[in-house]
C-alpha positions in Angstrom: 101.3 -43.7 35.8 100.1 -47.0 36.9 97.1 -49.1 35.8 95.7 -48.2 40.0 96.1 -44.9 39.5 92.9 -45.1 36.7 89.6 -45.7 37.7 86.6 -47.0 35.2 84.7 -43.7 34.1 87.9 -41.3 34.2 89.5 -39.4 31.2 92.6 -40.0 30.1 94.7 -38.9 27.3 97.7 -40.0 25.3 98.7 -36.9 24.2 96.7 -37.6 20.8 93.2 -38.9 21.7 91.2 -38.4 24.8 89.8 -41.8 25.9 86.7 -43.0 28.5 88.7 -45.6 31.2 86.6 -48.7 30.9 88.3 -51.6 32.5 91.4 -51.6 34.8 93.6 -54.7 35.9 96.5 -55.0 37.6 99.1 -54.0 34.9 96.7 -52.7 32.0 94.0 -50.4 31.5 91.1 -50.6 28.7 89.4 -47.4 27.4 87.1 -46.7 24.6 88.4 -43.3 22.5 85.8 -40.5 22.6 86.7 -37.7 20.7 86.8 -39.2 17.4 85.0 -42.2 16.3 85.5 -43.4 12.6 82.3 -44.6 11.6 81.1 -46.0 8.2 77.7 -46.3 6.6 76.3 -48.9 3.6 73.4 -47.3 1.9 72.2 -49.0 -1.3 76.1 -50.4 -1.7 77.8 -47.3 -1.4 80.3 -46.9 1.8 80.5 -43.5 3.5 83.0 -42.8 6.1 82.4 -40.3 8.4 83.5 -39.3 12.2 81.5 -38.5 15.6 82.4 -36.7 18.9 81.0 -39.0 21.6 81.5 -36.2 23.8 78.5 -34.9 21.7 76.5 -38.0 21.7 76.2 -39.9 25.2 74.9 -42.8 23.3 78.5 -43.5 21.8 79.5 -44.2 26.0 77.3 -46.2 27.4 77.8 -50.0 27.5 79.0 -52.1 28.3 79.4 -53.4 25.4 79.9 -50.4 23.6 79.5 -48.9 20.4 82.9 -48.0 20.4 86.5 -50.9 20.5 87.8 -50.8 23.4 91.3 -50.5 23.2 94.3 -52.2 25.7 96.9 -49.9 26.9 99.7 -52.1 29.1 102.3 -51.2 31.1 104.8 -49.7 28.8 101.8 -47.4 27.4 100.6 -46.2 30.8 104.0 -44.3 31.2 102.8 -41.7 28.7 98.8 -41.4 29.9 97.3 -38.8 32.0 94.5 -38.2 33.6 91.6 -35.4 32.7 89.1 -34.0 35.0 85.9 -34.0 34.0 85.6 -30.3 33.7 87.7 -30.6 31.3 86.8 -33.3 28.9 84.4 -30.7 26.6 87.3 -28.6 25.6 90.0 -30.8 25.2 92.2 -31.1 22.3 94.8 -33.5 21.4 98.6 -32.0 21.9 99.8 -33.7 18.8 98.1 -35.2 15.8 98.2 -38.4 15.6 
């Protein structure tokens, strides 16, 4: 693929993570990942790690900025991204585990 072919507020996947298209440039793309975001917690100094489906939780998508890094994917990455339709963001799930 190439960085035109993405649009900001299209669904993309890597093969492992499905990811919300949030910037495009000439050669890269930037997305935030939004079927798994690690979170972590500090109550009364303990740490707890836990995880959250944006696609659950609109708040997780809306910036910018976001909640969420936004990750770069360049030119060499885009060769193994793919678009999603929208219909079929809910039920996605990653090819490979990664």
């Amino acid at each position: 693929m190439q960085a035109n072919d993405f649009e900001i507020g299209t669904y993309f996947t890597n093969g492992w993570a499905l990811w919300l298209c949030t910037d495009v440039g000439s050669r890269i793309i930037a997305g935030i990942r939004v079927d798994r975001v690690e979170t972590a917690t500090l109550r009364d100094g303990v740490r707890t790690n836990g995880s959250v489906d944006a696609r659950r939780d609109p708040s997780w998508l809306s910036g910018p900025p976001y909640k969420i890094a936004e990750m770069v994917f360049d030119e060499d990455d885009l060769v193994e991204l793919r678009l999603i339709a929208a219909g079929e963001v809910s039920a996605w799930v990653p090819d490979v585990v990664g």
